[in-house]
C-alpha positions as a LaTeX table, in Angstrom:
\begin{tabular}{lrrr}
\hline
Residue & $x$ (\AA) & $y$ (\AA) & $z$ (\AA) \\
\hline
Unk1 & $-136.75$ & 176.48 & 180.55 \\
Unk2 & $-135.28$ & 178.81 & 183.17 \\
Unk3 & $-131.93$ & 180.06 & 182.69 \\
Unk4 & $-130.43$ & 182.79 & 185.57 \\
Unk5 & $-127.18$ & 185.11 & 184.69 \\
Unk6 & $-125.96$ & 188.30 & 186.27 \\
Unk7 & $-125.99$ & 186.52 & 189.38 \\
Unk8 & $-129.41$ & 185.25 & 189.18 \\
Unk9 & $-130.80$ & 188.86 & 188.77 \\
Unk10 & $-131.60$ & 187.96 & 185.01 \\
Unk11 & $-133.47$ & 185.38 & 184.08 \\
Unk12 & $-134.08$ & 183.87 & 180.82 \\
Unk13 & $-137.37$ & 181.87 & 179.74 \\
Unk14 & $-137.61$ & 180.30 & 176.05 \\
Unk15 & $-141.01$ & 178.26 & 175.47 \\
Unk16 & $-143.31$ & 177.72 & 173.13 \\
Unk17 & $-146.31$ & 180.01 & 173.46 \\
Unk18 & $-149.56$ & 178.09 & 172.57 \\
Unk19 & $-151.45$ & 180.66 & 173.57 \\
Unk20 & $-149.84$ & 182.66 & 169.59 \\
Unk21 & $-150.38$ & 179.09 & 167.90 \\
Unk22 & $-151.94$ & 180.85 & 165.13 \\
Unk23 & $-149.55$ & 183.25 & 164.45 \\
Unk24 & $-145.81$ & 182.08 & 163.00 \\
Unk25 & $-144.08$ & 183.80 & 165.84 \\
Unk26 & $-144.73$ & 182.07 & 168.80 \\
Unk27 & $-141.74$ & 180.65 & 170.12 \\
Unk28 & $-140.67$ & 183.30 & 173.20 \\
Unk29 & $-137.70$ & 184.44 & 174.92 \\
Unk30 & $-138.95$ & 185.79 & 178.28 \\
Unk31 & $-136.18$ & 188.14 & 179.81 \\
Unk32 & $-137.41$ & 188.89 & 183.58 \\
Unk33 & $-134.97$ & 191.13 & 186.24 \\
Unk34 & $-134.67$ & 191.36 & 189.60 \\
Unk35 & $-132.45$ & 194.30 & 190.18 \\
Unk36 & $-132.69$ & 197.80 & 190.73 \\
Unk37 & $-133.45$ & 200.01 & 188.30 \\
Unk38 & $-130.39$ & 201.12 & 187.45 \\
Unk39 & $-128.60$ & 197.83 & 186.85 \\
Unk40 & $-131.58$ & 197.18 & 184.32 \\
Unk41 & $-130.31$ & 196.64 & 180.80 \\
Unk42 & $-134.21$ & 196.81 & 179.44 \\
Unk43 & $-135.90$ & 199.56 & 180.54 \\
Unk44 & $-139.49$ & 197.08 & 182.21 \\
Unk45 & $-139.52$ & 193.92 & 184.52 \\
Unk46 & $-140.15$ & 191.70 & 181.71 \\
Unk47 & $-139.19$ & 191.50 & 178.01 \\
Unk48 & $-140.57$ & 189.31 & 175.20 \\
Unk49 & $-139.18$ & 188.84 & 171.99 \\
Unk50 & $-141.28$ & 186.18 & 169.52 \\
Unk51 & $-139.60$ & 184.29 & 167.17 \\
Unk52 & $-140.53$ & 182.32 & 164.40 \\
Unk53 & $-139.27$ & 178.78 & 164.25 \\
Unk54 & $-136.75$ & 179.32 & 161.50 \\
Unk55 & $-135.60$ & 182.47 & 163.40 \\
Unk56 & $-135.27$ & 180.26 & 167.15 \\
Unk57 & $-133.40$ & 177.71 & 165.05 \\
Unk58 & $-130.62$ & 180.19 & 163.56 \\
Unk59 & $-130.38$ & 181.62 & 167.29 \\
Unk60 & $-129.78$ & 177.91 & 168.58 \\
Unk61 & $-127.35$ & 177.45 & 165.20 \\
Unk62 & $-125.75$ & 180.54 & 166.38 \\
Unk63 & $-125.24$ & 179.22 & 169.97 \\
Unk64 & $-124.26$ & 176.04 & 169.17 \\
Unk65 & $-121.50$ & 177.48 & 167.53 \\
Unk66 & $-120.29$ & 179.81 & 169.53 \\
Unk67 & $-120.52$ & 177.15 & 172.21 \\
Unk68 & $-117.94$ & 174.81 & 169.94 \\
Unk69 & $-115.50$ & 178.07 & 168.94 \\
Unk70 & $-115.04$ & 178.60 & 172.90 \\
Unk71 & $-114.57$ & 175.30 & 173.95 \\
Unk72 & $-111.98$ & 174.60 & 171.15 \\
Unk73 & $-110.49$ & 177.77 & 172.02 \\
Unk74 & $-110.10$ & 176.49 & 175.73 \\
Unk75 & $-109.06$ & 173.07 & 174.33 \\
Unk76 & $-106.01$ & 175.11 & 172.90 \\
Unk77 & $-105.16$ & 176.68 & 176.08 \\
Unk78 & $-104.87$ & 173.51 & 178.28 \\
\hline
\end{tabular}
């Protein structure tokens, strides 16, 4: 699954990586940019980071609820 911030100069990719089946980390986030150098914030083109499934499902946990805190929070506001 693609996801584009930054104005579509970042791009996110999480998937599962068959390919690392045998090892417990193989769940990726893909970060891939498309801006100059300087507006990098890591330092090559594209950055993975493997998670385990445990670790992927506190990161969605974490999401989820930060996600719920922010819409409450704009809830309160309207």
């Amino acid at each position: 699954m693609n996801i584009w911030l930054l104005d579509e100069s970042l791009c996110v990719n999480v998937f599962y990586d068959g390919t690392d089946r045998a090892y417990a980390d193989n769940i990726c986030i893909s970060f891939m940019e498309s801006c100059p150098r300087e507006e990098k914030i890591f330092k090559a083109d594209e950055t993975n980071i493997y998670l385990t499934p445990e670790q992927a499902n506190l990161l969605a946990l974490a999401l989820n609820g930060a996600v719920a805190r922010s819409l409450a929070a704009r809830a309160e506001q309207e």
